[in-house]
C-alpha positions in Angstrom: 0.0 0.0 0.0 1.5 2.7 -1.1 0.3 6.7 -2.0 -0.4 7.4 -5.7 -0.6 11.0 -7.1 -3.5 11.9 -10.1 -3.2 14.7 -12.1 -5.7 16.3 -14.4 -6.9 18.7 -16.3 -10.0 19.9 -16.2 -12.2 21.8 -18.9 -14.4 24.6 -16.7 -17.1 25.2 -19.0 -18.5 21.6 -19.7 -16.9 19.8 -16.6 -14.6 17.5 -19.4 -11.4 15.7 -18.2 -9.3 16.2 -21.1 -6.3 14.6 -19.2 -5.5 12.4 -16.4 -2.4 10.1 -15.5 -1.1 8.3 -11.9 2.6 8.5 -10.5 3.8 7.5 -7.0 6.4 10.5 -7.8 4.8 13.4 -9.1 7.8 16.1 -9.8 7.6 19.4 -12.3 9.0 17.7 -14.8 6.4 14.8 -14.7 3.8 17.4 -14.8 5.7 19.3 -17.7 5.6 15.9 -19.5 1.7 15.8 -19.1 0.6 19.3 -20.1 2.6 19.1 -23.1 1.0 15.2 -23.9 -2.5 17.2 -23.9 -1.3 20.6 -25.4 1.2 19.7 -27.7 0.8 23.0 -30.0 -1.3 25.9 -28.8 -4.0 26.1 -26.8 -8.0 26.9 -27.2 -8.4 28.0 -23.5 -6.8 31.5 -22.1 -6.7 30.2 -18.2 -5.2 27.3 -16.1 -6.1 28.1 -12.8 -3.2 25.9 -10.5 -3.4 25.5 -6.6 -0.3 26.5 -5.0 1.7 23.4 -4.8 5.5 23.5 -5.6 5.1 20.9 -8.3 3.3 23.7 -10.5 7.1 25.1 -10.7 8.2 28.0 -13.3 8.8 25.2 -15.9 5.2 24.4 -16.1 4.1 28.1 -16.0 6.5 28.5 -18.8 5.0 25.5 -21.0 1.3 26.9 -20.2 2.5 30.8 -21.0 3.5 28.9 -24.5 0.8 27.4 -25.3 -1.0 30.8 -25.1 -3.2 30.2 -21.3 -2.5 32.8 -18.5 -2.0 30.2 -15.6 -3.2 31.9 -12.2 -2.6 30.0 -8.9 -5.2 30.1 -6.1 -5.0 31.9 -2.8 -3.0 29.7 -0.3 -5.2 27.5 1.7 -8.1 29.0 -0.3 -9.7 25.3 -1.9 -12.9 26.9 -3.2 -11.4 28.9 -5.9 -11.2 26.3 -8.0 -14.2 24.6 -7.0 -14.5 23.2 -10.5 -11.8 20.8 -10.1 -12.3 20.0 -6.0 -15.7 19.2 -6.8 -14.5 16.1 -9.4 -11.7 15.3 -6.5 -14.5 14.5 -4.6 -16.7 13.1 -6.4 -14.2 10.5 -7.9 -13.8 9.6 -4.2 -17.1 9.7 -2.5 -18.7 7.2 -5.9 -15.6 5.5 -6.8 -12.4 5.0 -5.0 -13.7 4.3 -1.7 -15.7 1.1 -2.8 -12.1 -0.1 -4.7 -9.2 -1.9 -3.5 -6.5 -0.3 -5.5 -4.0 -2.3 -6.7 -0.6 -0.2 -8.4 -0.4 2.7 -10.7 -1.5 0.4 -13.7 -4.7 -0.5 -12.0 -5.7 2.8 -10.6 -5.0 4.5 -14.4 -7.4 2.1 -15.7 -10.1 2.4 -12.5 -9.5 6.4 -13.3 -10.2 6.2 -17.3 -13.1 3.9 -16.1 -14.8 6.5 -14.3 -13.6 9.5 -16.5 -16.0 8.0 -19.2 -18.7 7.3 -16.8 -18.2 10.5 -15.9 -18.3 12.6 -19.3 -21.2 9.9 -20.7 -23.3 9.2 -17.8 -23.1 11.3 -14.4 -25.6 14.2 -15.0 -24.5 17.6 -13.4 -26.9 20.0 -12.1 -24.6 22.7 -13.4 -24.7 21.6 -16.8 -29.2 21.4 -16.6 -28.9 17.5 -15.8 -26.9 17.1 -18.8 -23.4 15.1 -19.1 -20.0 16.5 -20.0 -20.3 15.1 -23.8 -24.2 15.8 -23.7 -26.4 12.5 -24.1 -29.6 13.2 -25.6 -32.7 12.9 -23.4 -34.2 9.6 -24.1 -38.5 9.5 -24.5 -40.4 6.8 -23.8 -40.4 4.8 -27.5 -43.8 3.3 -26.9 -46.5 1.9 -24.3 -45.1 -1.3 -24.0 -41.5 -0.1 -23.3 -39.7 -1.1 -20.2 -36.9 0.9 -18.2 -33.4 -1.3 -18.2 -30.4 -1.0 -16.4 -27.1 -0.6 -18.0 -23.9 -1.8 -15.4 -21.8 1.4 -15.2 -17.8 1.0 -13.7 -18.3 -2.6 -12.6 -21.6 -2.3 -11.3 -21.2 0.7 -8.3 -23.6 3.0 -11.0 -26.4 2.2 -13.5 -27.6 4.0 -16.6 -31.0 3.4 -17.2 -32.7 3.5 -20.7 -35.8 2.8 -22.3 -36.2 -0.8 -24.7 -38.9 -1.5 -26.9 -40.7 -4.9 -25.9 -40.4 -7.5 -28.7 
């Protein structure tokens, strides 16, 4: 049992992970390595809003600067200014890594991508107007004789439920 470090990056506006990877080391040049694996020219967005840890050194302010995003760190000890990305901290935990025995880095990467796509294709947000990150079209009620089924999401700890026409 050891401690294991994810890093992501976020997308503010539709809740998207557009990035996510594990270490047991996380060190400015890992993190370096990860922004430029997701932003390998320029960049659509103008912000990266970092927290104040030491890992978010001047090489990866440089790399963002590049890229064309102003990064801006949060106040010290100040959490809710980047409620965007404590909010998926959370609920990664609270619905998915406290019901999991996690194994190494290999298994955790692949419980993490499980979840990311649960996340952007099923989990509705209220900030979104109960809609998902890759917005799933509503689903009606094909007929009369329709019944509601459940669909197994990340080995069973969630369920998507959709309408199926009776034969």
């Amino acid at each position: 049992f050891q401690v294991l470090y994810c890093f992501f990056i976020i997308e503010h506006g539709r809740r998207r992970i557009l990035h996510f990877n594990v270490t047991e080391h996380p060190t400015c040049a890992w993190i370096v390595k990860q922004v430029r694996q997701e932003f390998p020219e320029s960049c659509p967005y103008r912000y990266a809003v970092l927290d104040r840890d030491g890992k978010f050194g001047d090489e990866v302010t440089e790399l963002l600067t590049a890229t064309g995003m102003n990064p801006t760190r949060i106040s010290p000890a100040s959490p809710w200014q980047n409620g965007v990305a404590e909010r998926w901290v959370e609920s990664c935990r609270r619905e998915f890594l406290d019901h999991v025995i996690i194994l190494n880095e290999a298994h955790l990467r692949r419980l993490i991508g499980d979840y990311v796509s649960y996340y952007h294709v099923d989990r509705i947000h209220d900030s979104l107007d109960k809609d998902t990150p890759m917005m799933r079209p509503v689903s009606s009620k094909p007929g009369q004789s329709a019944r509601l089924v459940s669909h197994r999401r990340i080995g069973g700890l969630h369920h998507r439920y959709d309408w199926q026409q009776a034969a």
